[in-house]
N, C-alpha and C positions, 0 to 999 in steps of 0.2 A: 683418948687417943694414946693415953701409954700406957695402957694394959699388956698385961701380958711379957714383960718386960725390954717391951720399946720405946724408942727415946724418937721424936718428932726432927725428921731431918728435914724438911721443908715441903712446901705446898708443890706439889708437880703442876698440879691444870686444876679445872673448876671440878672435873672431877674424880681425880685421882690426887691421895696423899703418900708422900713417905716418910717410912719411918725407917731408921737402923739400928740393930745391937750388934756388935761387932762387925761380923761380915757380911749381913741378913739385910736385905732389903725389903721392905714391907710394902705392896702395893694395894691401897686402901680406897678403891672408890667409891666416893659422894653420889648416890643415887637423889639426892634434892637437884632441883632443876636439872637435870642430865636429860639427853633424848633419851625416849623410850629401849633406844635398840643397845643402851650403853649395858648395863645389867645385862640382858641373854648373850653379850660380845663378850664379858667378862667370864659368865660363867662357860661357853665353849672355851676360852683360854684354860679354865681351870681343869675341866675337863680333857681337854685333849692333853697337857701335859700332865696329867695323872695319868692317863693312856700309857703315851709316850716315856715315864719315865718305870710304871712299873711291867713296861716289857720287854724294855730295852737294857737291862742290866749290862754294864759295861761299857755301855757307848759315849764313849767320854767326849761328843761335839756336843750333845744333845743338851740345850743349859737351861731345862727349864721342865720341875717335877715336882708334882704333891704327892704325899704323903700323910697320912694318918698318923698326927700324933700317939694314937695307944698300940700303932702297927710295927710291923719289923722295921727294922731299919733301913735306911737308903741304901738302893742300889748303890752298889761300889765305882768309884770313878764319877760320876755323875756331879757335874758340875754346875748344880743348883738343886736346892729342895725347898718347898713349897711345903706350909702346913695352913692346912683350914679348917678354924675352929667355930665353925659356922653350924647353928643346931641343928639336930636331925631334920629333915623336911624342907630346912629352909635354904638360900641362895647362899654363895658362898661370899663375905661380906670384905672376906681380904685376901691375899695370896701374898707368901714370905716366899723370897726366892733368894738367894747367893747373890751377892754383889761382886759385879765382874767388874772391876778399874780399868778398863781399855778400853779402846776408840772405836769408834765404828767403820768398817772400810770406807765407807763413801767419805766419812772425817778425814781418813785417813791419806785416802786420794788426791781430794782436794787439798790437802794441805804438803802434801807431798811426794805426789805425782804416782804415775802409774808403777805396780808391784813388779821387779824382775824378773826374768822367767824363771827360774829357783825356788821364789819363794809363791808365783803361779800354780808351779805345779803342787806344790803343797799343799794351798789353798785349796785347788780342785782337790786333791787327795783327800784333805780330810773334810771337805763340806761332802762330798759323794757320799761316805762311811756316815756322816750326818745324816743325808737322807733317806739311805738304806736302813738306818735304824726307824727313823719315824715311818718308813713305808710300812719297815716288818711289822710294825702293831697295825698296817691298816687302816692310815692317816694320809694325808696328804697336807705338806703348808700352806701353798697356795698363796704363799707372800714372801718367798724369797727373793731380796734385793737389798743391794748393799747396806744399808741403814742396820740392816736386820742381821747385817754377819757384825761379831766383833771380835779381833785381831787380839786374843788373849796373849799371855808373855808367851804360854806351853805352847797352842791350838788357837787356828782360830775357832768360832761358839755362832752357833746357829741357834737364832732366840726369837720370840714372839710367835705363838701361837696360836695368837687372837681372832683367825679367820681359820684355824685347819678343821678338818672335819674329818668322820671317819667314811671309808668308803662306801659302807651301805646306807650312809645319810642324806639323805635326794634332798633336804631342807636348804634353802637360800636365805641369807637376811633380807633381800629384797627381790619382789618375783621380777626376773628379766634383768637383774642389776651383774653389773659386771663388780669382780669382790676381787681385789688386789690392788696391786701397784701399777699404774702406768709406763710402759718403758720394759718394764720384765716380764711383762706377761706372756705368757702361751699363745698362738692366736685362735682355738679353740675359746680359750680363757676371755681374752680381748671381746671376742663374739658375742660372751654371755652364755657360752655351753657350758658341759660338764667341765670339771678337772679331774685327770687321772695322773696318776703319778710321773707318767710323760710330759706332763705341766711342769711339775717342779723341778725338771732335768732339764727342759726348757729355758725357766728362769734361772738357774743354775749356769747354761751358757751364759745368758747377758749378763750374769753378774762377772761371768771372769772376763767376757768383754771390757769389761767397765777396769778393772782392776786391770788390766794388760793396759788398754789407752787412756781410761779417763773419759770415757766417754761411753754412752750405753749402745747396743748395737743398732736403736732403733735414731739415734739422733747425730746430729751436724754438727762437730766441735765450736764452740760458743757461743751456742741457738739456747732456748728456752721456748719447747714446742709446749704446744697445747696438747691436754690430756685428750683431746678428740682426736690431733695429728698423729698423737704417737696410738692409740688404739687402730689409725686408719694404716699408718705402715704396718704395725705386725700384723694384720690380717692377711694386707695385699702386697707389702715390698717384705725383698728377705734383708737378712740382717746386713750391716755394715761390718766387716771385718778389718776394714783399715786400722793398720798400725796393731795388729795381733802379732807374735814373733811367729816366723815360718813356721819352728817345729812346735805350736802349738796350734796353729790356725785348724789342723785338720779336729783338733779334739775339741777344739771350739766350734766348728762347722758342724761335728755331731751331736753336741750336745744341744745347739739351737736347734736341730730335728726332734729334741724331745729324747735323745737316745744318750746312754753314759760313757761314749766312748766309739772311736773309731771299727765300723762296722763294717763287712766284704761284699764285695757286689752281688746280691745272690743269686745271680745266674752264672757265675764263675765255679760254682761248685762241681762241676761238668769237668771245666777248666783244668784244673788243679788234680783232677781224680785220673788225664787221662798218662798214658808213660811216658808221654816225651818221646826227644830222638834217642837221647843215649840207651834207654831202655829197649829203644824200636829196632836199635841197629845189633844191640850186645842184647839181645833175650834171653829173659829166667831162663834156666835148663826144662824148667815141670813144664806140660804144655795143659791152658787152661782148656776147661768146659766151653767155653765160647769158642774157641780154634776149633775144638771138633769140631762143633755145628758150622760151622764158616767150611768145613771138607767135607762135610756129608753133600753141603748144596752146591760148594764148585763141583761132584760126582754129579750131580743131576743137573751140571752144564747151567746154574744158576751164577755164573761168573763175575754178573756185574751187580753192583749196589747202588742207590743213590739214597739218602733218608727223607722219608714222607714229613712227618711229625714229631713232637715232640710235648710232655705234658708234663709239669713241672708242679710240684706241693713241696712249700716250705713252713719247718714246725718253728727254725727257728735261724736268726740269723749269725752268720760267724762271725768271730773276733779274732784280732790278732792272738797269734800261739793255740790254736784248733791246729789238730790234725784229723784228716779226714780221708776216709775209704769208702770207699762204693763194696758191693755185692749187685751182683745183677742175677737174674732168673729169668729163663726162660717164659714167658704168659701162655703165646698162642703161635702157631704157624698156618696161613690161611690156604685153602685150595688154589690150585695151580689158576690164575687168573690173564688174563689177556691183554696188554697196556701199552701205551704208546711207543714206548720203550722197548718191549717185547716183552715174552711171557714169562711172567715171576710168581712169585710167591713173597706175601707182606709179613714180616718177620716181626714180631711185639715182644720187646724184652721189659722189664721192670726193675729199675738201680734205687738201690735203697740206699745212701748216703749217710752215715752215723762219724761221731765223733770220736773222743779219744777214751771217752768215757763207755761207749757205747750208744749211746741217746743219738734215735735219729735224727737228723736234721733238716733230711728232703727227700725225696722219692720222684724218680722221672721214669714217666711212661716213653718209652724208646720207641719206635716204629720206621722201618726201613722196608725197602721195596729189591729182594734178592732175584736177578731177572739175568735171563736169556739175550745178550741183544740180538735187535733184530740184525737180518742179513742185508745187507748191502746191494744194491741191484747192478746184478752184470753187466758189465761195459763193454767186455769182449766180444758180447751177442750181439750187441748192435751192428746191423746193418750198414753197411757203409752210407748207403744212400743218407742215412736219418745221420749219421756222424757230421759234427760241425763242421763248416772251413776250416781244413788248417790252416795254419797262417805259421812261418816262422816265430820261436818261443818269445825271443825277445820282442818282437815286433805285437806280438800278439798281448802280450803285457805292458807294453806301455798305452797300446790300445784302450786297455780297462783304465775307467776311472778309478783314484786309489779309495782305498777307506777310509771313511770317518775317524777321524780318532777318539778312542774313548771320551767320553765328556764328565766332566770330574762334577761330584756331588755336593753342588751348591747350599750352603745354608745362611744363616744372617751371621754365624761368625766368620765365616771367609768370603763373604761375597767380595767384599773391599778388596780382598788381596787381587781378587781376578779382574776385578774393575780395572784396578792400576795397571797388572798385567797386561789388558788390550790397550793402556796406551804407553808402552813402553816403559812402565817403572815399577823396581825390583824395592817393595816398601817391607817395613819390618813392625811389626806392633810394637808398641813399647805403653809401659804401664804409667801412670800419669802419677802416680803415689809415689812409688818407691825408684819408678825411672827403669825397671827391668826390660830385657829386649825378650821378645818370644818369639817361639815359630816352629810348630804351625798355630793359627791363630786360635783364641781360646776366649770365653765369656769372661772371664777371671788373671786374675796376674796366679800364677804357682806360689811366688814367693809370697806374697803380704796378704792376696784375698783380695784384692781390689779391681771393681769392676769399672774402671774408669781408664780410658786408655788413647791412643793416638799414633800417627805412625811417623815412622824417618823413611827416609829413602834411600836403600842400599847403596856403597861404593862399585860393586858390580866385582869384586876383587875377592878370593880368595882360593882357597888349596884345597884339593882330595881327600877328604879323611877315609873313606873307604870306597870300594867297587866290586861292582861284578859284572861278567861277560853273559848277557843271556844268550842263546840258542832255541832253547823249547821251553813252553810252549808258543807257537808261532802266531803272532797278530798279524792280519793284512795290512796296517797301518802301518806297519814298522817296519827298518831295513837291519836285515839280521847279519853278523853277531852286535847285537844292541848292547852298549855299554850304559851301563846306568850308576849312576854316582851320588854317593852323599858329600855336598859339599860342604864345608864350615866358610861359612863368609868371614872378612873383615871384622865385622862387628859381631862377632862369634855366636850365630846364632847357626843351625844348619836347615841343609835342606834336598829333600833328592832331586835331582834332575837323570837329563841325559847330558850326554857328553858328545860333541861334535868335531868334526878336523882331527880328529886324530883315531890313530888303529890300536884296537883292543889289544895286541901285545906292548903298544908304546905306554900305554896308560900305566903310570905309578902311584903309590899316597905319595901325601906333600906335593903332590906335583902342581904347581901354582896356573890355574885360569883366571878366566876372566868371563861375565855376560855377554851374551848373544840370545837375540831374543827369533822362536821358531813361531811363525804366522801360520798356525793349522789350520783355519779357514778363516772368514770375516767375522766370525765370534768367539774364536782361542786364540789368543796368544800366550805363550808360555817361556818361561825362561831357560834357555840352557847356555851350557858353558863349554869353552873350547882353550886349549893349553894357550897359556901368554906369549905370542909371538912378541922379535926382537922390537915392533915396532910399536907394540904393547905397556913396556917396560919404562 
């Protein structure tokens, strides 16, 4: 055991030995009584960091690489080398690696508490550049979690490679066995499916979980679950975000999807591409290819549009700092067709969506229905005989029963609110972690991530932050000019309403109200607000 010119540092386990010379850590496993699967686990390590270090040149997270003692040199930076003097044919008997003096995060955690956001984002920073390099050869970990990062003086070091594998190696050490850490797993991974490199971006959120609170995203601060419990949450529950800082939850929320970063909604690409108002109202001077055709078809009395369809292919998803332009083309224009709406023609354009680089990014099939409407049937002709009663105007409208008022779109996160609504109270969620008030209600607190929550019960009290007078377009439900206001309550959360008791010139900001609650039938009640009379105050 001290060939080669190492010196016997102590026994690790039953089977593994170290040794050291200088900085060189020698990992020497004992294949006497070891399980069968300890040897082929050893030689995948040695293997994959041979991979990983000789095609990773430069990637200085990466702390663990063999090399050929009669070969070039170590890549540069690379902050471990491995040499294996193991004879031709045969297993490899040892692996020398860099001896890295620093603690391991989860060490480091536990013994002194969750990492700042400062030195979070850093950590996210360079474990990502970490696993971007092990991807670039082709690799995947498959075992990133705290134990396995360690907190060097420079960087922190992404180490153990004992389970990674390269991508085109379908081989398992156990058929149906799930191969990782508990806790950080994928839940692809968790299942016993493949891992794709979306795994280790995966485990890569729960680890900064863990380092932001101390706790893994899949567990209950001072629990000790079972490797069954936590494989049974990340299949079927999503993660824990509690106690993440605000402006990191969102890069933590994407990385648990498997993804390295805050991603855009991809059906906002539409969104973002069209001009706005300022644009709408101050037009380029050029006038585009699409304006013609929009005059050619008002010429043939085609005046009106409503859009059919719409068919959406995405090659890839945006990131913040994309900029993005459409191109559209004309596809198809259909024979003159006959439709409820009256006679049009279906208009198919094609918007090709590319980035700043050029590279598209989505392509939507457009289809609008460019039509005629129909005509209105004359009232003048009518017959007096077949003409209604008159009845005086006023008399004849109160006559009609009023309309329905719209019915607002119930779902399990505001049902509550409307519940309390029909019995007269004006409640506010509030988040049970961090104490935030929200509104309108939400599955999640905004600030900490936390889906745990409960409500207060409004003071009924507060001021106009903004308004406006509507006129058009006109509901039957409503008594026009309709003031409708955003209020900031008391407990400074806001909310729109309407406004009661007082005339749309009277209405100012600041101007302090108070609840009043409107009974639109026996199953809406809603709340509105009317200025603070003197008896109010």
């Amino acid at each position: 055991m001290d060939g080669a010119g190492y010196r016997v540092y102590r026994r690790l386990s039953t089977t593994q030995w170290a040794k050291v010379s200088g900085s060189s850590l020698l990992t020497c496993p004992s294949f006497v009584d070891a399980p069968p699967a300890t040897g082929q686990t050893f030689l995948y390590e040695v293997r994959a960091v041979d991979k990983a270090g000789h095609e990773s040149a430069g990637s200085a997270d990466v702390t663990a690489v063999t090399v050929d003692r009669t070969g070039p040199a170590a890549p540069t930076g690379l902050t471990a080398i491995g040499d294996d003097f193991s004879p031709p044919g045969h297993r490899p008997l040892w692996l020398a690696t860099e001896y890295v003096a620093a603690p391991a995060l989860s060490d480091w955690v536990a013994g002194h508490g969750p990492l700042p956001p400062a030195a979070l984002r850093a950590l996210a920073a360079e474990l990502a550049a970490a696993l971007a390099a092990v991807h670039a050869c082709g690799l995947t970990h498959r075992d990133v979690k705290p134990s396995n990062v360690l907190l060097g003086r420079d960087r922190p070091m992404l180490i153990d490679f004992g389970i990674a594998r390269a991508a085109d190696d379908s081989r398992h050490t156990s058929t149906g066995g799930v191969i990782g850490s508990p806790g950080y797993l994928a839940p692809e991974q968790a299942a016993g499916g493949a891992v794709t490199e979306a795994g280790d971006i995966f485990s890569l959120g729960a680890v900064l979980v863990f380092a932001a609170t101390g706790t893994g995203p899949f567990e209950h601060p001072g629990e000790q679950p079972s490797a069954a419990s936590l494989l049974y949450r990340i299949v079927h529950e999503p993660p824990r975000l509690d106690g993440v800082p605000a402006e990191l939850a969102p890069l933590a929320a994407a990385r648990a999807t498997g993804r390295p970063g805050v991603v855009a909604p991809a059906s906002m690409v539409q969104a973002w591409t069209m001009r706005g108002y300022a644009a709408t109202v101050s037009p380029a001077a050029g006038r585009r290819g699409f304006d013609e055709l929009v005059e050619l078809l008002d010429e043939g009395g085609y005046t009106s549009v409503v859009a059919t369809d719409s068919e959406l292919e995405f090659a890839r998803e945006l990131v913040p700092g994309d900029h993005v332009s459409v191109e559209e083309v004309v596809e198809s224009i259909s024979p003159e067709k006959k439709t409820g709406l009256g006679v049009g023609r279906f208009v198919t354009t094609v918007k090709t969506y590319r980035d700043q680089g050029g590279e598209v990014v989505a392509t939507q099939r457009w289809r609008t229905l460019r039509f005629r409407p129909a005509a209105k049937p004359d009232t003048a002709a009518t017959p007096d005989a077949a003409k209604p009663d008159t009845a005086e105007p006023d008399e004849a409208k109160a006559a009609e029963p009023r309309a329905p008022r719209p019915r607002p779109a119930l779902n399990r996160d505001n049902a509550f609110w409307f519940e309390a609504a029909k019995e007269h109270r004006l409640v506010i969620q509030r988040c049970l972690s961090c104490e935030t008030l929200r509104h309108p209600p939400g599955p999640c607190c905004p600030r900490c991530g936390s889906f745990e929550w409960d409500t207060v019960r409004a003071s009924g009290r507060g001021h106009v932050h903004s308004f406006t007078v509507n006129h058009h377009p006109r509901h039957p439900a409503f008594d026009y000019p309709l003031v409708v206001a955003v209020v900031e309550l008391a407990e400074g959360t806001r909310l729109i309403t309407n406004l009661t008791g007082v005339a749309p010139e009277d209405v100012t900001v600041d101007m302090p109200v108070v609840l009043d609650w409107l009974d639109a039938d026996p199953d809406l009640s809603l709340p509105v607000f009317r200025p603070v009379a003197s008896e109010d105050r």
